[in-house]
N, C-alpha and C positions, 0 to 999 in steps of 0.2 A: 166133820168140821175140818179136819187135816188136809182132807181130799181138796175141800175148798179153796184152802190156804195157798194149797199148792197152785190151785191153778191163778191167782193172781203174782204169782211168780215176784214176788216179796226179796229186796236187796236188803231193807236194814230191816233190825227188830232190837228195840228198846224194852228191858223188863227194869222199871221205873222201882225208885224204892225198895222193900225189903219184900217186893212180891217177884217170884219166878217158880218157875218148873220144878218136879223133881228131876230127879238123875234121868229115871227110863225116861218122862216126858223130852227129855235131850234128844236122845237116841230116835224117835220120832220125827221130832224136828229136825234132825238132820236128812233124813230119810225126807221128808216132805218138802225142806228149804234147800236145796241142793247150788241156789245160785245168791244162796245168802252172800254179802259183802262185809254189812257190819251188824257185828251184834254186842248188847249189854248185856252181861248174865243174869242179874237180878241176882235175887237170893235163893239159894237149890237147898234142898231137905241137907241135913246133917248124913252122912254118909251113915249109922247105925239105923238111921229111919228107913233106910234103902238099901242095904246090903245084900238081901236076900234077891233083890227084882234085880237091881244091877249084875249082880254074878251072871244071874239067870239069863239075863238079856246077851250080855256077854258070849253064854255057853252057845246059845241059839245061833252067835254070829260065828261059829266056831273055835273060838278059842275054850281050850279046855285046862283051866288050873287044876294043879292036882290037889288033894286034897287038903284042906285047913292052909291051900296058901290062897288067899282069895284077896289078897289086896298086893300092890304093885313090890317088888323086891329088887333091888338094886342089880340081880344080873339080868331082869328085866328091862331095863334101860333101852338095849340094842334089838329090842323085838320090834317088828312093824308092826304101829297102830292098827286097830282093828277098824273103825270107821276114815270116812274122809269126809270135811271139808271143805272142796277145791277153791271156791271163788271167796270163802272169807280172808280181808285183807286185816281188818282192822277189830280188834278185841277187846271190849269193856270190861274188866272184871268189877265186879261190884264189891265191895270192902271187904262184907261178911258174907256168910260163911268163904274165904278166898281157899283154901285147901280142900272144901266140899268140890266146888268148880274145877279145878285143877284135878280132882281127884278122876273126874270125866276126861276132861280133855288132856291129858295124857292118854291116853287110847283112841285120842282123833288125831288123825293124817291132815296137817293146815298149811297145805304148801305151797298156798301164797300171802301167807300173813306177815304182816309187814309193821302194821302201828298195834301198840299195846300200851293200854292205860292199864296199872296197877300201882291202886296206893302207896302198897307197903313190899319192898321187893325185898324179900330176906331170904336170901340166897343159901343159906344154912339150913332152910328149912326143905327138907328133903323133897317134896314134889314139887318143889319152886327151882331148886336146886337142877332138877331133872327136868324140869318143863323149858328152860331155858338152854340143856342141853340139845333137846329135840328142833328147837325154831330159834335158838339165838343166833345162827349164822342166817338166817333170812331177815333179824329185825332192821328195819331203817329207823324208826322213831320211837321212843321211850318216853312215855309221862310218866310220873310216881313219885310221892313228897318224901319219901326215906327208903334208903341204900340199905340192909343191914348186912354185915357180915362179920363174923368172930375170926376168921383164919386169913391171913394174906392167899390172895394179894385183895387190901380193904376194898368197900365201899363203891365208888365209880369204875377205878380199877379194874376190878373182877367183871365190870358190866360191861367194862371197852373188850375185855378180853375175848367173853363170851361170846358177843354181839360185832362180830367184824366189821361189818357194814351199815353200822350205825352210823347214820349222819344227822339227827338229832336225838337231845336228851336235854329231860326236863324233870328236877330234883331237886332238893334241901341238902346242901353241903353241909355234912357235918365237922364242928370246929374243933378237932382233935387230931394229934400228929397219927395217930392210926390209918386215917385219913388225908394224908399228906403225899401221898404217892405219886410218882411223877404222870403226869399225862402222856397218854403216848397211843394216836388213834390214826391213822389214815387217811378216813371217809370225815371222822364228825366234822358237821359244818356251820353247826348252830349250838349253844348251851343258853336254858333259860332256868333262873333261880329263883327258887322260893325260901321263903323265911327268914332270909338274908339282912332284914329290916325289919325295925319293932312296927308295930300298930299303933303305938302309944310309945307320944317321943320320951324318953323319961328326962325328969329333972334335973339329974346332976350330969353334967356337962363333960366332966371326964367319963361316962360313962358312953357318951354319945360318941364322944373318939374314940373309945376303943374298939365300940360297934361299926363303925367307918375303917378303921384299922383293921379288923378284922377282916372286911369285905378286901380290901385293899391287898392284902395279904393274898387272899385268895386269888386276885384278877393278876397278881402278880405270878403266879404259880402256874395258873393256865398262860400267859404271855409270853412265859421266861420258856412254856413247853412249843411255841410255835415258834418263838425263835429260833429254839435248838432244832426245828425241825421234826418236832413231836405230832405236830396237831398241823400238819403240813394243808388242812381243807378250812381250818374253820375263819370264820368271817365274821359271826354275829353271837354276842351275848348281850341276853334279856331280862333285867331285873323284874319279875312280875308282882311281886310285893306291890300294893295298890292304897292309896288312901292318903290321908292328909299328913299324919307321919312320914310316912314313906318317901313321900314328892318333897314335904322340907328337908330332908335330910339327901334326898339328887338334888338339891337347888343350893344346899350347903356345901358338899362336899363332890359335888357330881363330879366338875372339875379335874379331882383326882382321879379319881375312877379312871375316866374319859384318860386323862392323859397317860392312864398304866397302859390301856388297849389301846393307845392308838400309836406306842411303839412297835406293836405287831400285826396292823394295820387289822384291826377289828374292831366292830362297828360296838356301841354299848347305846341302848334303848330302853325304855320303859315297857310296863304292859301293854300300852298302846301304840305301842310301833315311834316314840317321841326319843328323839335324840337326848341322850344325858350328855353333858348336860344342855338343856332345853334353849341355852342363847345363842347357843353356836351354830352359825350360817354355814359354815362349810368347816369341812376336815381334808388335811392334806394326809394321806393313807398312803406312807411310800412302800413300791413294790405290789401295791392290789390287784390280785388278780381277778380282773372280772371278765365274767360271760355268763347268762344265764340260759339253761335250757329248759322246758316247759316239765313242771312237775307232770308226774301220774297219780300220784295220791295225793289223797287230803290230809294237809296240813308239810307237803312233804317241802320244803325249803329250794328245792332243782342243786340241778349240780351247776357249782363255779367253777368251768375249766379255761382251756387255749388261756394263757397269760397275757396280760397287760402288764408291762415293766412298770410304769407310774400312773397312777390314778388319783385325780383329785375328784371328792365325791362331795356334792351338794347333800344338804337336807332335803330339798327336789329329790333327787337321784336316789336317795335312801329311801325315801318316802315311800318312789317307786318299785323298788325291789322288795321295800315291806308287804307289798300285794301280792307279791310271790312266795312270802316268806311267809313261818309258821304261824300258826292261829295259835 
């Protein structure tokens, strides 16, 4: 069946829900998918279900741990992986088991991976910690609904740091001064937010300013960083927060929003590519530098370079660089 596999020469492969492979079945599939692009993990055996066949498989590719050390140890770190990957760009982790997956692919060579979807990105947590050591100066794009980290430098911080060439990211800001740290990125040139906005408007009314306040605070904090010449790429943030909530409170308070970002000439949208707020015909964006060059990846936003000293941008003209811009 592998043999087969191989010869229709297969780019993506999707393991749906809490079904996937085990460990060895990876090891396999790599061997057999060699021009794989994008893959979802699925759900892989618990690493105790498999300890014994993993090592094993391991030992075969020659790497030889010495005794009772059979799982990865921190002066491990700087060892070349034992398999490669070449052509996968793009990486689905599936929720659960996420340390099973990780616990493989740390020992795969991905060097050219570039977009990484992972729920929960907790950086503290040692093979997460290490996997982002290994590919974080190759990522450009980052999905994942929470940041976590215990130790400075918090939260995003730590993912701009890691990730040099990120020029996008997609996450739930978390609303604590822990988390308050200055922005300060090169490449990124997009940020889109989740959770930012209730689902359910609530009732009492100073509650809904504070929630507006807060967001407010936030767009203020990324704005005040490209001012200073922190965040010298970015161009677009995207509230993805979706649903009848959500849209009264950008048709409330959009206004404000719009008007923090558009002192530092960035564009602020909804999940649909729709200008917050939704009446405004045109924006005067002084200093915008536009040019767009043709993405290579999916989902990848292109680079904005050669400067335009003043640019007025229609909702037209936004619309159209939405087609280029992230999914």
């Amino acid at each position: 069946m592998l043999d087969t596999i191989k010869q229709l020469d297969i780019t993506r492969l999707d393991f749906a829900g809490h079904e996937g492979p085990s460990l060895i079945d990876y090891i396999d599939l790599i061997h057999h998918l060699p021009n794989l692009e994008q893959l979802t993990t699925g759900r892989i055996a618990e690493p105790r279900m498999e300890e014994d066949k993993l090592v094993d498989a391991i030992r075969r590719l020659g790497y030889r741990p010495s005794p009772g050390d059979e799982t990865l140890k921190e002066e491990q770190v700087g060892l070349p992986p034992l398999l490669s990957w070449p052509q996968l760009s793009i990486l689905h982790f599936s929720h659960r088991p996420l340390l099973s997956s990780l616990r493989l692919f740390l020992h795969i060579h991905l060097p050219n991976l570039k977009i990484l979807y992972m729920r929960n990105v907790h950086l503290d947590a040692f093979r997460v910690g290490v996997f982002f050591k290994h590919v974080g100066h190759q990522i450009t794009h980052i999905y994942t609904t929470d940041i976590r980290t215990y130790d400075e430098p918090f939260g995003y911080a730590r993912v701009l740091q890691l990730c040099p060439n990120l020029v996008h990211l997609t996450f739930s800001p978390r609303q604590d001064e822990r988390h308050a740290e200055r922005w300060e990125h090169h490449h990124l040139a997009s940020l889109a937010l989740r959770g930012v906005l209730p689902q359910t408007l609530p009732k009492d009314e100073e509650l809904v300013g504070n929630i507006s306040r807060s967001l407010e605070k936030f767009l203020a904090r990324v704005v005040d960083a490209c001012l200073d010449e922190g965040l010298p790429s970015l161009r677009l943030i995207r509230i993805e927060d979706d649903g009848l909530a959500p849209r009264r409170m950008m048709s409330r308070y959009g206004t404000n929003w719009e008007g923090i970002c558009r002192r530092a000439g960035v564009a602020l949208e909804d999940k649909n590519g729709r200008i917050i707020p939704d009446e405004a015909e045109e924006m005067l964006l002084p200093g915008l530098q536009l040019n767009y060059t043709e993405a290579t990846d999916v989902g990848d936003p292109g680079i904005l370079s050669r400067p335009v000293t003043t640019a007025t941008v229609t909702r037209k003209l936004i619309r159209w660089l939405n087609k280029v811009s992230i999914s």
